[in-house]
N, C-alpha and C positions, 0 to 999 in steps of 0.2 A: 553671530557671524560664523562660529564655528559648526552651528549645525546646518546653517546656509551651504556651506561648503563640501562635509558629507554628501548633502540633498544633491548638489547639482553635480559632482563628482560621480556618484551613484546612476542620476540620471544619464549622464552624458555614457556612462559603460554601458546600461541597457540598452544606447538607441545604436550604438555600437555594435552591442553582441549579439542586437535583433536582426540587426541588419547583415551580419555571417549568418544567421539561420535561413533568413530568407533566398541568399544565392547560393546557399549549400544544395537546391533541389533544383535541376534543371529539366527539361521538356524530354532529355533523352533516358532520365533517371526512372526509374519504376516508382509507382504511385506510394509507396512506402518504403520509409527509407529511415537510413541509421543517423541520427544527432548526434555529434560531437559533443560532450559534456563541457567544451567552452563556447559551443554557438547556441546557447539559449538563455535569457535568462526569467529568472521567477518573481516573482510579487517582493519577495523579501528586499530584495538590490533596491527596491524603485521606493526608498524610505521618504520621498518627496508625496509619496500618494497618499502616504498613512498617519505619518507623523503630526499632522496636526492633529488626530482622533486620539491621538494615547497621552498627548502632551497636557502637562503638570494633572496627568490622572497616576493611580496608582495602578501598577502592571501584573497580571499574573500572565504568563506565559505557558503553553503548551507545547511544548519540542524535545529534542533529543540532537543528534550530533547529525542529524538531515538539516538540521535550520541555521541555516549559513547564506552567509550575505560574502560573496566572493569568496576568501580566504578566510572569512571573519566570523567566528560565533553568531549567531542572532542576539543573544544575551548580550554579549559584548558591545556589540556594534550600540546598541539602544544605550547601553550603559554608557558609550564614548558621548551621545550624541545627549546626555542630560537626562534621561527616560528613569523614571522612578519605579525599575523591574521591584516586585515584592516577592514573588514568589513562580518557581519553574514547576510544571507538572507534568507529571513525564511518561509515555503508554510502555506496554510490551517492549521487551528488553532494555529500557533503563534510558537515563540521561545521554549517557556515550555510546550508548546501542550495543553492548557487550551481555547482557544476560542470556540465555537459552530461550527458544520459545518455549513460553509456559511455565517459567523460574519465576519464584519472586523476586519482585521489584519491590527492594526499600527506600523509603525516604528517610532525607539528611539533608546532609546540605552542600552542595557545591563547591568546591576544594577551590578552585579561581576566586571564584567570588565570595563564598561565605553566605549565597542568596539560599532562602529555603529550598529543598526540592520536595516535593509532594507526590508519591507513588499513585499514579490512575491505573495500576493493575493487582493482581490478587483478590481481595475482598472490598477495596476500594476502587473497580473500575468507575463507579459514576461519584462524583467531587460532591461533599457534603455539605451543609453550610459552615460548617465548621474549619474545611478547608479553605471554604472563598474568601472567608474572612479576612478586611482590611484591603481588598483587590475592589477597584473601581470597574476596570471591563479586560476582557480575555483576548489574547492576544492569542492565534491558533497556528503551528506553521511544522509541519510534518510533510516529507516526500512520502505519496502514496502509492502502489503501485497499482492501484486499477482492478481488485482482485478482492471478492466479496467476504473469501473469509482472510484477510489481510488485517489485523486489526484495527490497525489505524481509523476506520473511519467505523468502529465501534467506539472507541476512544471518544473522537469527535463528536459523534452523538450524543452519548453521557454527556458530553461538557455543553453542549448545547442545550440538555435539556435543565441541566441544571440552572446554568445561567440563564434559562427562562421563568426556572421558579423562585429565582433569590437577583430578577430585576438587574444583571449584570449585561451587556453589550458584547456582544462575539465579533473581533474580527478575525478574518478566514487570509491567511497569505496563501492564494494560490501555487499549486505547480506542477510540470507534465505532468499527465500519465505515460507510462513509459509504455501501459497496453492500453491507451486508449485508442485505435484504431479500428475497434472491433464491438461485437457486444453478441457475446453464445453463453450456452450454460442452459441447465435447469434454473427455473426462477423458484425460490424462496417459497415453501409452503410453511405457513404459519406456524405449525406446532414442530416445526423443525427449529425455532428460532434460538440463537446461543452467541454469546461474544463472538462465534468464529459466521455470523449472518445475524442481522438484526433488524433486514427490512426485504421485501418481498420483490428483490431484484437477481437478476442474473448472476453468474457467478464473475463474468465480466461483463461490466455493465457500461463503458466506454464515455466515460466523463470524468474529468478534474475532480480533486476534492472540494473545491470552491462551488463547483456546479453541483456536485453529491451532497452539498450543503444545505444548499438553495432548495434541492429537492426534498429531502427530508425534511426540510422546516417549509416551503411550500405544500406537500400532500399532505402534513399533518400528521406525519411518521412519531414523533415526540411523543411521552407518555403523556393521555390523558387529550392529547391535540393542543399544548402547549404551545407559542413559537417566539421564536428567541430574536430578539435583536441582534439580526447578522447586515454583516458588510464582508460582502466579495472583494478583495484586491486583485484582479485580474492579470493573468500574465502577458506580456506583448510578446504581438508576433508567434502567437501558437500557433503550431500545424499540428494537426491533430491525426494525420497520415502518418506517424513518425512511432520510432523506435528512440528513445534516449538514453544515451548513456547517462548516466546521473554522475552527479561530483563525489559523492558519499555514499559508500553503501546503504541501502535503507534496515537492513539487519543483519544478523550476523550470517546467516546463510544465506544470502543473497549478494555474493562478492562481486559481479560485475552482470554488463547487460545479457550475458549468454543468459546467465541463472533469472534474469529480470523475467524475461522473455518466454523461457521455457515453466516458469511457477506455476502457472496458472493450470498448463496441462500435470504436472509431474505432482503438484499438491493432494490432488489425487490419492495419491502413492499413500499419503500420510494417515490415512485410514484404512491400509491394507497391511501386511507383516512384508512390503517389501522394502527397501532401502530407497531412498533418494539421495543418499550420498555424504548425508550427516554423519561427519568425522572423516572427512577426505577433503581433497583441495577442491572439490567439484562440486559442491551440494547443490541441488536441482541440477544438475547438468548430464547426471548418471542416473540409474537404476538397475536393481538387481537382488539378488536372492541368490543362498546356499543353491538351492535346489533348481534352478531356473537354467534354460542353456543359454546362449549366447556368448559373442567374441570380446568382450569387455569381462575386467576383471578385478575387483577392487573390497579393500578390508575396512571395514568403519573402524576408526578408532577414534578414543577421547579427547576433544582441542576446548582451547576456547570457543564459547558459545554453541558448542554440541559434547555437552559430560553426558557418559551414557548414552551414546548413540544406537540407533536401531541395529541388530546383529553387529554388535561388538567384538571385535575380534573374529568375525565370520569370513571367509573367502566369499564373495558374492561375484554370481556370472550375471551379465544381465548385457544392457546397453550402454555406450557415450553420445550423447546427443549436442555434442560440440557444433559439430561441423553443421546438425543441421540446423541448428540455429543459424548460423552463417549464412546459410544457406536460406534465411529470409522472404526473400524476395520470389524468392519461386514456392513456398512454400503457403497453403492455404491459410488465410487471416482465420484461425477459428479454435476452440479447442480441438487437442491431438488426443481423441478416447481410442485411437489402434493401439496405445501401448500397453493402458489400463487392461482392452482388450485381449491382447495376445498373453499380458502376464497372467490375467486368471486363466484362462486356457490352462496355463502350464502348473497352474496353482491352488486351483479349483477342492482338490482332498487334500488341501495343507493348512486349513482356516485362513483360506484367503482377507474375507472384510471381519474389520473390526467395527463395531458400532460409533467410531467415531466417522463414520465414511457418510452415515446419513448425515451429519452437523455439516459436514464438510460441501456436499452435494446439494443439502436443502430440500433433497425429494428421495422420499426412496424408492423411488420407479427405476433411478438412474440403478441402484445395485441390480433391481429385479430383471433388468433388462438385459445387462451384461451376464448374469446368473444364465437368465434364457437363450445365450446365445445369439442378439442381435447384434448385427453390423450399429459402424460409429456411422454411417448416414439416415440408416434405421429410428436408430435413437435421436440424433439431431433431428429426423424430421418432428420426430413429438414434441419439440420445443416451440416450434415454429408460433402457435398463437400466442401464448405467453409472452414470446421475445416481443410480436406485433403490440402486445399489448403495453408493455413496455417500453418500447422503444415512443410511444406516444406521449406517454407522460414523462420521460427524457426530456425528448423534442420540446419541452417547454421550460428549459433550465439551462439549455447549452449556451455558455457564452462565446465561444467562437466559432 
């Protein structure tokens, strides 16, 4: 009776909270448009769709502090409702999303609950059988943002591919993408591949993680052409024209939808010597350099989730790209390479790229071309058949 009750409680919010999302857009509104973090909700809330698949099995989980069912843990929630959680496994920066990008993540065990936690980064990104041990089927439920070197859906793949070789059932709790309205970028050359890209897609490739699922275990992406026992729990009421504000930061440099919004283009950065803003209250939302002109002015220092940040104690001049994020709806759905642009310009004899800039891009035509001096339409036209060819084999996973 009492998990009767969750189930139809749950359900009754979702048809609820689908139904704010739907009269949040009206005919006068621009085709893309900003969500409110209470007018949507995700696969997680709707425990009536799932629950009978995980019931009296034993549970491994895969989440961090995005897998929240309203107010409520993921963990928790399962655990109120009878659910035999065994063990949590946790990607890039940790359970409660506090590590650094790129810090070890250790496993222990859960301060709340006492449940194991099991590190899927460091030297154990892909789950061992040693890990799965005593787990019946995998429970998957991370906010991703859409964004190819994002970890998360390198995370998801390891666990996919495991649970293919040790006979274990994947389910996928859908949820936005917060940049799924689009799909640009270099696509993924092969011997580029690395935790930060692990399949031969665009850098935004404009599909849920539930669909990036489907796709990977449809084309055969899987070591060896493996495929895993997956189930999609789909989200209600997706617009996939949408901007989301998310309920939960998805990392630690990612504090609200400005920095969501702008990653995609500004990640960029992260493979050059310039700042993106780690160790300020702005990260992705600035950039800048010592040596760089512009009217924005700002000093990385050491916080949580950015120790040792890029020019540390440096005055950097650069940009704020607040406002135009804001500024949304007039602005072009696509990557912004004028900034990438304009900063080697100004940076060109300072060792502008680092070699992580290929891992980051996937191609290194994308340095050579900026090197040579092309325009960002220049360069995007070279993308063109790639995306075409891409965007087809999409087209056969979208579910809404």
């Amino acid at each position: 009776m009492k998990r009767q009750f969750f189930a139809i409680t749950f359900f009754c919010i979702a048809i609820i909270t689908s139904a704010h999302a739907q009269i949040f857009k009206t005919d006068d509104e621009p085709a893309l448009v900003l969500i409110d973090k209470a007018r949507y909700v995700s696969a997680a809330i709707q425990t009536n769709d799932y629950l009978s698949l995980i019931e009296g099995k034993r549970v491994g989980i895969v989440g961090n502090q995005t897998s929240i069912v309203g107010e409520t843990h993921l963990v928790d929630t399962l655990l109120s409702l009878g659910v035999d959680v065994r063990k949590i496994y946790t990607p890039e920066h940790g359970f409660r999303g506090t590590a650094d990008a790129g810090a070890k993540v250790n496993s222990g065990k859960d301060e709340k609950t006492g449940i194991p936690i099991v590190s899927l980064y460091g030297k154990n990104k892909k789950p061992t059988p040693e890990m799965l041990h005593g787990i019946d089927i995998i429970l998957f439920d991370l906010q991703d943002v859409g964004v190819r070197f994002y970890t998360y859906i390198s995370t998801m793949s390891y666990v996919m591919e495991a649970a293919a070789e040790n006979n274990l059932p994947v389910i996928v709790l859908d949820r936005p993408n917060p940049n799924g309205y689009y799909v640009d970028g270099p696509v993924l050359k092969s011997e580029n591949k690395s935790f930060v890209g692990m399949h031969q897609v665009p850098v935004v490739y404009g599909m849920t993680i539930g669909e990036y699922a489907k796709m990977v275990n449809g084309e055969g992406w899987l070591k060896n052409g493996v495929t895993c026992d997956l189930t999609v729990i789909p989200i209600r009421k997706y617009n996939r024209k949408a901007i989301y504000e998310l309920p939960v930061k998805p990392s630690p440099n990612l504090p609200n939808w400005e920095s969501v919004y702008l990653y995609p283009s500004l990640c960029f950065f992260e493979g050059t010597n310039v700042s993106i803003g780690r160790g300020t209250e702005t990260p992705f939302q600035i950039y800048g350099h010592p040596d760089m002109r512009g009217s924005y002015t700002f000093t990385p220092k050491s916080t949580g989730g950015a120790t040792k940040p890029l020019l540390e104690g440096q005055r950097c001049r650069g940009e704020n790209l607040i406002e135009y994020a804001h500024d949304y709806a007039r602005n072009a759905n696509q990557l912004h390479l004028e900034w990438i642009i304009e900063a080697y310009q100004q940076l060109k004899d300072k060792g502008f790229f680092k070699d992580y800039f290929r891992l980051l891009s996937g191609d290194k035509q994308l340095q050579r071309d900026i090197e040579k001096g092309k325009s960002a339409d220049e360069i995007r036209a070279s993308w063109e058949d790639d995306l075409e060819a891409f965007k087809a084999v999409r087209g056969k996973y979208l579910l809404y």
